[in-house]
C-alpha positions as CSV (number, residue, x, y, z in Angstrom):
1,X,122.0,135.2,163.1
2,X,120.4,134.8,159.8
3,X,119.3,131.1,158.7
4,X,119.8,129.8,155.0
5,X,116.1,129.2,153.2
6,X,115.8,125.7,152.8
7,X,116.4,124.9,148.9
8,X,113.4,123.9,146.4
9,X,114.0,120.8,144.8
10,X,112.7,122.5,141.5
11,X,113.3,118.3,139.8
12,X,111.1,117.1,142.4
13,X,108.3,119.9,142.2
14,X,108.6,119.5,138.5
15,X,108.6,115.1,138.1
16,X,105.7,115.5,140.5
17,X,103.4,117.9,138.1
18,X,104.7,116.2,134.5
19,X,103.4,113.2,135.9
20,X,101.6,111.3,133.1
21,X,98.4,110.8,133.1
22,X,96.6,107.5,131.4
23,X,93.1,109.2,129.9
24,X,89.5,108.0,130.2
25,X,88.9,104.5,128.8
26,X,86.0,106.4,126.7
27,X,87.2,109.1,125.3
28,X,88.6,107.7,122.1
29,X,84.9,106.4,121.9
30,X,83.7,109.9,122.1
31,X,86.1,111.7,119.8
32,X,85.6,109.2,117.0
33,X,81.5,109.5,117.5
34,X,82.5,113.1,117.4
35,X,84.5,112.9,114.5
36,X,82.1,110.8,112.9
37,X,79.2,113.5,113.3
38,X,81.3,116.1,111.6
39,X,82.0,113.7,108.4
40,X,78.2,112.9,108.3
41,X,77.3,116.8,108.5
42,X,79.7,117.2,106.2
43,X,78.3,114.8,103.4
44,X,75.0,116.4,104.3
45,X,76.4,119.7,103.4
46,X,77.5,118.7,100.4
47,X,74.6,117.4,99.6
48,X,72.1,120.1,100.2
49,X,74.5,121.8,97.2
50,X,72.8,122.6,94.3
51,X,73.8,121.7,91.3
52,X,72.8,125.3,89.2
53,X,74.8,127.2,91.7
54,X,78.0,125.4,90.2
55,X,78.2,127.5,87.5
56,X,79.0,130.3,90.2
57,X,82.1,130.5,92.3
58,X,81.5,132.4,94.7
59,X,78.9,129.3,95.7
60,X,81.9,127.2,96.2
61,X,83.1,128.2,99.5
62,X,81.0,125.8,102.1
63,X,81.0,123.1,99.7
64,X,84.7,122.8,99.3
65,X,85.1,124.1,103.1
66,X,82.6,121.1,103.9
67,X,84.7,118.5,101.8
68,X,87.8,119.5,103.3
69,X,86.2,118.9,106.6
70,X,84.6,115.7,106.0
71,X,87.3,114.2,104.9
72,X,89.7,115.2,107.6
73,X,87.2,113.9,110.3
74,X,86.6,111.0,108.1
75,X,90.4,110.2,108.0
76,X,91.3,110.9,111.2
77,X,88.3,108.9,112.8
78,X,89.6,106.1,110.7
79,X,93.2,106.6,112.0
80,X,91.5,106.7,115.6
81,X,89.5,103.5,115.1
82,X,92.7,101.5,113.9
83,X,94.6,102.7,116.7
84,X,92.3,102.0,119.1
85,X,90.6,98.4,118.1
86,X,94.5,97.5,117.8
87,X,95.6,98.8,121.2
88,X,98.4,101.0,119.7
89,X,100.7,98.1,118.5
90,X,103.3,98.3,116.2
91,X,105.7,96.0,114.9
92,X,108.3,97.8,115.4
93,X,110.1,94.9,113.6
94,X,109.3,95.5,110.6
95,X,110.8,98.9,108.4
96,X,109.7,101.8,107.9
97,X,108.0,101.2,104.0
98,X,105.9,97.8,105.4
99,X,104.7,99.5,108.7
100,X,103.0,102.1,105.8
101,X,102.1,99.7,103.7
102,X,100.1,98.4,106.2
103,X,98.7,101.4,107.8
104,X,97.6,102.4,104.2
105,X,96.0,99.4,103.9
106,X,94.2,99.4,107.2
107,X,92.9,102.9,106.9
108,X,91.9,102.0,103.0
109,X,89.8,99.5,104.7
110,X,88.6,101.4,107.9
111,X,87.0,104.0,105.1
112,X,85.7,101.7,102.9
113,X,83.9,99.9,105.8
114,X,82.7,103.2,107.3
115,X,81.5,104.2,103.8
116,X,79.4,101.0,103.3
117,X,77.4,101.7,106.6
């Protein structure tokens, strides 16, 4: 007499590990302090850059790597800092050209107050 296996609810098994996950209230904190670090580090970089070794090229590389970086951590600490002071609301009213609008202002504003500290 052989006996049937019982069957594996594979949608159960499945539901039960994809289930989501809320993260730690701090880490948006600690990636934009990260973030921050790396734009400052940056800047510093750039500014340890002499300005005789412009007239070589082959001088270039960490500067321009280093402004590339900065400003990518700078932005996207920005982007973090909106999202996260606002609670990731969106009017999801309005279209598609004024929710921009209004993200480009925000993050025009983020960088400029970031840039004033």
């Amino acid at each position: 007499m052989s006996s049937q296996p019982n069957p594996i609810d594979v949608e159960a098994l499945l539901a039960q590990a994809l289930h989501p996950v809320d993260p730690p209230e701090h880490l948006a904190d600690d990636l934009e302090e990260r973030l921050h670090r790396i734009s400052v580090l940056a800047a510093d970089q750039i500014d340890s850059w002499e300005a005789g070794a412009f007239h070589d090229p082959r001088t270039w590389v960490k500067p321009a790597a280093a402004l590339a970086v900065g400003t990518a951590a700078a932005g996207a600490a920005a982007v973090l800092g909106v999202r996260h002071r606002r609670g990731r609301q969106q009017n999801l009213g309005a279209g598609p050209f004024v929710f921009a609008r209004k993200a480009i202002d925000t993050i025009g504003n983020e960088v400029t107050r970031r840039l004033g500290s």
